[in-house]
Structure formats: C-alpha cells, structure tokens
C-alpha positions in Angstrom: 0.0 0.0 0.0 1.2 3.5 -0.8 2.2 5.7 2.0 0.2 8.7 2.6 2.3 11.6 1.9 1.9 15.4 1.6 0.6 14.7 -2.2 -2.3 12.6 -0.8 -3.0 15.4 1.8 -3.4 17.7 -1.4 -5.4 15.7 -3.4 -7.9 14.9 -0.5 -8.1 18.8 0.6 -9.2 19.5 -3.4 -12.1 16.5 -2.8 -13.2 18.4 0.5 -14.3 15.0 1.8 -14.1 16.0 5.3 -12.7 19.0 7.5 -9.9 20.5 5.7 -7.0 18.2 6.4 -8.6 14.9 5.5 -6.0 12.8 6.6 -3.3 13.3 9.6 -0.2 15.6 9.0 0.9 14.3 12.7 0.1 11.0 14.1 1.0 11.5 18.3 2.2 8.9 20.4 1.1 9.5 24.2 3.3 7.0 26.6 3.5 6.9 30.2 7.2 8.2 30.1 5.9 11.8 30.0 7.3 11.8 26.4 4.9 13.1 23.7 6.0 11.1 19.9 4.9 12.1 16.7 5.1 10.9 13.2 4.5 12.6 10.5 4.5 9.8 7.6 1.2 7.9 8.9 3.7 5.9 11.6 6.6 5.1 10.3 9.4 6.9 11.8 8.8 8.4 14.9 10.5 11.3 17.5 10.3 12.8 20.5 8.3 16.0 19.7 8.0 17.1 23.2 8.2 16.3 27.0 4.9 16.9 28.7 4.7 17.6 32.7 3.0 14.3 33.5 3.1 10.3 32.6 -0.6 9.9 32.5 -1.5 11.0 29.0 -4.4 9.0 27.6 -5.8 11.2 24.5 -5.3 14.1 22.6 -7.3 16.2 19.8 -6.7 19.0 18.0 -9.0 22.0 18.1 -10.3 24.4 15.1 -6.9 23.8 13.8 -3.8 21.5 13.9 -2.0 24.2 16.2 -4.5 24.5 18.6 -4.5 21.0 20.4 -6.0 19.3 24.0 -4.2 16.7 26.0 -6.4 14.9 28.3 -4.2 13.0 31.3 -5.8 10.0 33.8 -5.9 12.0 37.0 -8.5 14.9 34.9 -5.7 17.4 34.4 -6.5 19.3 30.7 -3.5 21.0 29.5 -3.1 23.1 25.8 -0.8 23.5 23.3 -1.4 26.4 21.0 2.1 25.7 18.9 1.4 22.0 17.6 2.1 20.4 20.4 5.9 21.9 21.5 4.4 23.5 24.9 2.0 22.5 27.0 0.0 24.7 29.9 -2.8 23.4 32.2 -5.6 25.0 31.4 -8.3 23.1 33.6 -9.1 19.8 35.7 -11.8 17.3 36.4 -12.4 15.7 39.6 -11.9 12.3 38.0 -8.7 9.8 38.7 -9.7 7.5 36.1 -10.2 9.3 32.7 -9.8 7.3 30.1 -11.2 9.2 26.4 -12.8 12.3 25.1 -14.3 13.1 22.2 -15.0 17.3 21.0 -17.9 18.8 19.7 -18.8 22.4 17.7 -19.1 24.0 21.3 -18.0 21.4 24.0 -15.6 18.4 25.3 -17.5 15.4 26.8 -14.6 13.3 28.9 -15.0 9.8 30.0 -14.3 7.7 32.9 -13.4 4.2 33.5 -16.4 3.7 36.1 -18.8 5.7 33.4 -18.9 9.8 34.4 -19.1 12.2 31.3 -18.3 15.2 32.1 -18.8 18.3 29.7 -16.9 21.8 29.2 -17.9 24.7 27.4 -14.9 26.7 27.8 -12.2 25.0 26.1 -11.1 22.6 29.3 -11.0 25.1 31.5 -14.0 23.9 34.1 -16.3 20.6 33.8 -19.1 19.4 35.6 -20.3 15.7 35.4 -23.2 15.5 32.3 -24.2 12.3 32.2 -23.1 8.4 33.9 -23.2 5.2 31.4 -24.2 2.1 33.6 -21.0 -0.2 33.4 -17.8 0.0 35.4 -15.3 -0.7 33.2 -15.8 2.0 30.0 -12.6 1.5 27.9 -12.9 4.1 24.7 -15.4 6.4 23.4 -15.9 8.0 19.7 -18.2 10.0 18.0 -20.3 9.7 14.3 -21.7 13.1 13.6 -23.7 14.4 16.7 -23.9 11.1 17.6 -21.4 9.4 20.7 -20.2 6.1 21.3 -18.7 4.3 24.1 -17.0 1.0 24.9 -16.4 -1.2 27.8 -13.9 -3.6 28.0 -16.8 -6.6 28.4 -18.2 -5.5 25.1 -20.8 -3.6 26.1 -21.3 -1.1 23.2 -23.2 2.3 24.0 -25.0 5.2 22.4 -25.9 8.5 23.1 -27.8 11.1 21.0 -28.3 14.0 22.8 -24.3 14.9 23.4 -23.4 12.3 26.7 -26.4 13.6 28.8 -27.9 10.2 28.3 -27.1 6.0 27.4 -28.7 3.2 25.8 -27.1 -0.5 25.3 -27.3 -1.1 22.0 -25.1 -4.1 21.1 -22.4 -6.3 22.4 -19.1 -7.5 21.3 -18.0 -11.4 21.9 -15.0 -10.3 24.1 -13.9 -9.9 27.8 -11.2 -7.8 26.6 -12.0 -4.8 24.5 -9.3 -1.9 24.8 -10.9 0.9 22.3 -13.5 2.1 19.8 -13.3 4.1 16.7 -15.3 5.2 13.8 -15.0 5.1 10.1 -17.0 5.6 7.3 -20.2 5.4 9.2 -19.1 2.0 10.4 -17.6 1.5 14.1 -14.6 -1.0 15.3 -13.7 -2.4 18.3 -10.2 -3.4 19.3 -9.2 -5.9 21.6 -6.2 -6.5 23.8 -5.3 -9.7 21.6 -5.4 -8.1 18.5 -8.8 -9.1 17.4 -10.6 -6.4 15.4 -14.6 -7.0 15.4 -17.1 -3.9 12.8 -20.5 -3.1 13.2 -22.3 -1.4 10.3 -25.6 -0.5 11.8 -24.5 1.7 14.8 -23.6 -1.2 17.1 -25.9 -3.6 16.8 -24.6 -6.2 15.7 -20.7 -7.2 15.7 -18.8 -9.3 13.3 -14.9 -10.3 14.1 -13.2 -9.3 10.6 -9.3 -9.4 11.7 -6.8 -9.8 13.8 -3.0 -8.4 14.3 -2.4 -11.2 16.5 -0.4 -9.4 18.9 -0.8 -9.6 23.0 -1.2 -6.0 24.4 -2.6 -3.5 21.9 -4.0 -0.3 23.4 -5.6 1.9 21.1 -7.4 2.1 18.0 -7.6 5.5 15.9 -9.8 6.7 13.2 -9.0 9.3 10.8 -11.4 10.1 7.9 -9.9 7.6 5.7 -7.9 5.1 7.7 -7.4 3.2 11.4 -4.6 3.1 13.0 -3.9 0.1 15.9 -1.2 0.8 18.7 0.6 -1.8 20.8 1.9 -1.0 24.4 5.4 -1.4 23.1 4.8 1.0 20.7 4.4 -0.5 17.5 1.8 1.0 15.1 -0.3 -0.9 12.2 -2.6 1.2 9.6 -5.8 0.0 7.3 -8.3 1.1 5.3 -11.3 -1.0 6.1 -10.6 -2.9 9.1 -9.6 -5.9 7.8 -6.0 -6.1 6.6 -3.4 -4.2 7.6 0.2 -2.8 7.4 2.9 -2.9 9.7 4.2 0.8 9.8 6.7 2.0 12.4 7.6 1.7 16.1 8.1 3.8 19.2 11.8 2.4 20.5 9.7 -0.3 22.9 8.3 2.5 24.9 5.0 1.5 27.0 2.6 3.3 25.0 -1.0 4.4 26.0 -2.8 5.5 23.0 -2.7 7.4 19.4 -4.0 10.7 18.5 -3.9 13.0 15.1 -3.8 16.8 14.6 -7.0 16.6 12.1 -9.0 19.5 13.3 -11.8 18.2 15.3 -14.5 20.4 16.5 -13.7 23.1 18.8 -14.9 26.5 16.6 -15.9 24.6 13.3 -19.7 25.0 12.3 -20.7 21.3 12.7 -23.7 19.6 11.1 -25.3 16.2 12.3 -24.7 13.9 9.8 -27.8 12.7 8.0 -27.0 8.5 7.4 -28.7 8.7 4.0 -26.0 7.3 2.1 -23.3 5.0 3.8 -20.6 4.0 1.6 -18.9 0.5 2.6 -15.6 -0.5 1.8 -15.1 -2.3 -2.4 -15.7 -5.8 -1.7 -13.0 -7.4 -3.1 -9.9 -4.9 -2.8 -7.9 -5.0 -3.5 -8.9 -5.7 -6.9 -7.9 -7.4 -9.8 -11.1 -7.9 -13.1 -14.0 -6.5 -10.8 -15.1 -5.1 -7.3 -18.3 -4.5 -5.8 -19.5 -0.7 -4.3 -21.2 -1.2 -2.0 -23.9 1.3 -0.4 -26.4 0.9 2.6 -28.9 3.8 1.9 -31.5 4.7 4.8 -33.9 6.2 1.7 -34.3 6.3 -2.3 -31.8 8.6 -3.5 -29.3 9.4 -6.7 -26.0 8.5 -6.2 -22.5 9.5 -8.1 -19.2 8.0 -7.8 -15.9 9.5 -9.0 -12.7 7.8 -9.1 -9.7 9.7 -8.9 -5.6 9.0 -9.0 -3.1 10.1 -6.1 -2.3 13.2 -8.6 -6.0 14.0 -7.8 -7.0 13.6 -11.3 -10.5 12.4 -12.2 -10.0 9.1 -14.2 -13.5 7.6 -14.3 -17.3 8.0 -13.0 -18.4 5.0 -13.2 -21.9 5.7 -11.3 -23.6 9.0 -12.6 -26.5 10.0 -10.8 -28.1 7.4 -10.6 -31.2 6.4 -8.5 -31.0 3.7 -6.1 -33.5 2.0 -3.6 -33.8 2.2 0.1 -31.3 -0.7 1.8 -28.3 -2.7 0.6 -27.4 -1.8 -3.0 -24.4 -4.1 -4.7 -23.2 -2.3 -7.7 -20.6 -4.2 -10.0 -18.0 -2.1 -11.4 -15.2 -3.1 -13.9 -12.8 -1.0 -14.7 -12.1 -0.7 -18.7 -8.1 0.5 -19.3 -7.5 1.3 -15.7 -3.7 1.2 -14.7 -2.8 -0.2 -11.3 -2.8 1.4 -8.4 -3.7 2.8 -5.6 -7.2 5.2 -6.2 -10.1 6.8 -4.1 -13.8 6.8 -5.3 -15.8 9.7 -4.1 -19.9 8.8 -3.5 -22.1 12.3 -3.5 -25.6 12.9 -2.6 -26.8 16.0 -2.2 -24.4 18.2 -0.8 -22.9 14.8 1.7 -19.7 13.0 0.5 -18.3 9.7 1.7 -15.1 8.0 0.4 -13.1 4.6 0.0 -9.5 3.9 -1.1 -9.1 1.1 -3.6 -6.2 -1.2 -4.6 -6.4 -2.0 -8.3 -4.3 -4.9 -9.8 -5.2 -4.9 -13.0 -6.7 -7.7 -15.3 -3.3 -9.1 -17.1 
C-alpha cells in the first residue's frame, strides 16, 4: 500500500471530503514516560516531539486547527498546546482519577471515565461538571459519528448517546472480555481488543462481526481518521488499514510502554458542525484489493441518486463509473469493472446532495 504523503494530503483537501485536512499531518504517540512522539509519515518513523509535565497521557485532539491541540491525562488534568504540540499549559481539571477518552464537539468536550462519568466543558477545558453516567464500570474508549457518541467497555458492552453524553442506551455487544478501544470510520464502528482481534458493526452497534486480527498480546488503542485506522501496541508499534480488515505494519516507538494514538485533524472546537444525515453510507469495495471487478457497495436509509468519481493520487478524475443514478432504500451491490484502468492505488468519491463519503481502492489490474 502506498504511503500517505503530503501529495495525498493535497489531493484529499481538493475533494473536500471532510474537515480541511482529510488525513493526519501528525500521528501522536502518548506513553506513560511523560514523552509526547509524533510521526509525520502515517507511523513510520517516529520522534520525541516534546516532553509533557506528566506520565498519565491517555488522549489528545486538535481543536479548530492542527496548532491548537488538547491533552487529556488519567488523573483529569487538561493542558493546551497552541504551537502543535511543543508547549503545554494546564488550562483546567476534572475531579476524576480514572479518565480514560474524550471526544470534541462544535461547542463542547465530553470526557470519559473508566467507572462511566461524562463530564462536559464549554470553555475550552477550563471547568467541567459531570453530564451524564453510562451504567457499566469498566468503559474503555469512546468515539463520536456526527452528533452522535459512542462508548465501549472492556466486556463489550457497546453504548450510544444522541443527545451529546447527557444520556445512554445499550445497543449491542461484542463477543469479548477484553475490548481496549473504539473508533469510527466511514459510518461503520470498530472495536479493538487487547489480543489483536478487530470486530465492525455497520448498523450503529448492533450487531458485531470479528473481521481481523494483528495477533499481537497488548494492543491499546485504535484510531480513526477520515480515511484510515490506526492500531497501537503497548510497546509502541503501530499498524494502519483502510477498512478494518487487513493491515500494514508501519513504524515503532523504540519499545516504549505506549498508551494511546492521537492526530492533529482539526476536530470540532470552533468549526460549524452539522449532524450527519445516514442517507448514504458507503462501505468499503468488496474485493480490494482488486484485480477484473469489485463491488461498491452502499447501505442507503432512503431512495436517492448516487454519483461516484474515481480519482488518481495526482487527484485527477480518471472515471465515474456511477452517474446520478437512482438507487433504492437498503443494501445496494453495484458491480464495477474498470475498462483501461492502470494499477494502483485510487479513491472513489460517493455524492448525494451536498454529503460526501469516500473509499480507497487497490487495483491490480486484469493481465
């Protein structure tokens, strides 16, 4: 698979899939040493970017820009870095010992605990109160869909929350005793366990299906950016993929006990955010990669007209192979093969409306 480079950064900002920096110009590394890493070639070679005034990291966002960035520590204190991540000042704390995620919203931060508190701030970090509690002691990761929040515990419990952490439902379960962290992509969550076993659900948690593994004792975290996941081991190693199910080896740490990964994608803080309507939901191709034919594959909540670009890491259209076309309420199957298509790595762009979604695919080529 290709590396994501500056080019790919370029070509995404031109598609305007998502926020303007559609895929991570800094990957973080927190680790209990007090040392912040970073990468900036999706995980591959890593530094020392900074060292931070406590060991406790466990999650970091950036803001309205990749400058502008939170760091969230165990024992609740909130610290800022307004220069990408080089200084660090406290700028709040939470009466909490066991924090284990965030997540960041237009206007707010929800934070959660291990034993289930949410706690909210609407000043940037600097004071909290507790929002809402999610029945289960052991809540390992949390991410968000839209408006729409998510957390995990490590017993598989999955949980939702539509009105911004105030309140929880159950709404499915995942066959393990050992879930470490939850993430989101393309409208489809993933769970990560300790052993390296990496389950999806594509109808909001529901229903769970085991798709990999990276075999590997001890993996920590599991981060979504708007195209790709990226899985963390406590030693420090770091694996990306695109849907979930296979996946690339990428860099390492130096062995360093490592707690969880974080991006400088800007997130929410001061961006006009608006609930995403799950009209169309485009899946991963089905097979990719791909060699004389692959499936696109859509799961649509109403009729609607779809369009599908394909474009080149230049960030040149090469084909549309679906043109406005109209398509019916559910699971929709659409065959495509590609006529005098080189190999390659390519993404395909699905529009409706004024809503985008996108896949990468691998194409091999029919010779």
């Amino acid at each position: 698979m290709n590396r994501l480079t500056l080019s790919i950064l370029a070509l995404m900002v031109g598609l305007a899939l998502s926020a303007p920096d559609a895929f991570p110009q800094t990957l973080f590394g927190l680790t209990d040493t007090g040392e912040l890493f970073s990468s900036d070639d999706s995980g591959v070679t890593w530094s020392v970017l900074a060292t931070i005034p406590l060991s406790d990291a466990v999650d970091l966002h950036a803001g309205d820009s990749s400058t502008n960035l939170f760091l969230y520590s165990r024992s609740g204190i909130v610290r800022r870095s307004t220069d990408s991540g080089i200084t660090w000042n406290a700028v709040g704390s939470i009466t909490a010992s066991d924090v284990i995620s965030a997540i960041l919203y237009t206007d707010r931060m929800l934070v959660f605990t291990a034993t289930g508190t949410v706690y909210e701030s609407t000043d940037e970090g600097a004071a909290w109160s507790a929002v809402g509690a999610i029945t289960a002691p052991d809540i390992v990761g949390a991410t968000k869909h839209g408006t729409v929040a998510y957390a995990a515990s490590r017993t598989g419990t999955v949980y939702r929350s539509d009105d911004m952490g105030a309140s929880w439902t159950a709404v499915g379960t995942v066959a393990s005793s050992d879930v470490v962290d939850i993430a989101d992509l393309g409208g489809s969550l993933y769970v990560m366990t300790g052993a390296g076993l990496v389950a999806e659900s594509a109808d909001d948690g529901s229903t769970w299906t085991f798709i990999s593994t990276l075999s590997q004792v001890g993996m920590r975290s599991l981060l979504s950016t708007d195209m790709e996941l990226f899985a963390g081991h406590e030693a420090g190693h770091v694996w990306m993929s695109g849907d979930g199910t296979s996946w690339t080896a990428e860099g390492s740490m130096n062995q360093l006990t490592m707690r969880a990964l974080a991006h400088d994608i800007p997130t929410a803080i001061g961006i006009p955010e608006t609930p995403i309507t799950p009209v169309l939901r485009f899946l991963p191709p089905n097979p990719n990669p791909a060699r004389t034919q692959t499936a696109l594959i859509f799961d649509l909540e109403a009729e609607t007209t779809v369009t599908v670009e394909v474009f080149n890491l230049a960030g040149r259209l090469v084909d549309r192979p679906i043109v406005e076309e109209r398509m019916s309420e559910g699971r929709v199957n659409w065959i495509w093969r590609p006529a005098g298509l080189s190999s390659g790595a390519y993404y395909l762009r699905a529009t409706f409306g004024t809503e985008t979604a996108a896949q990468k695919l691998i194409w091999l080529g029919s010779d």
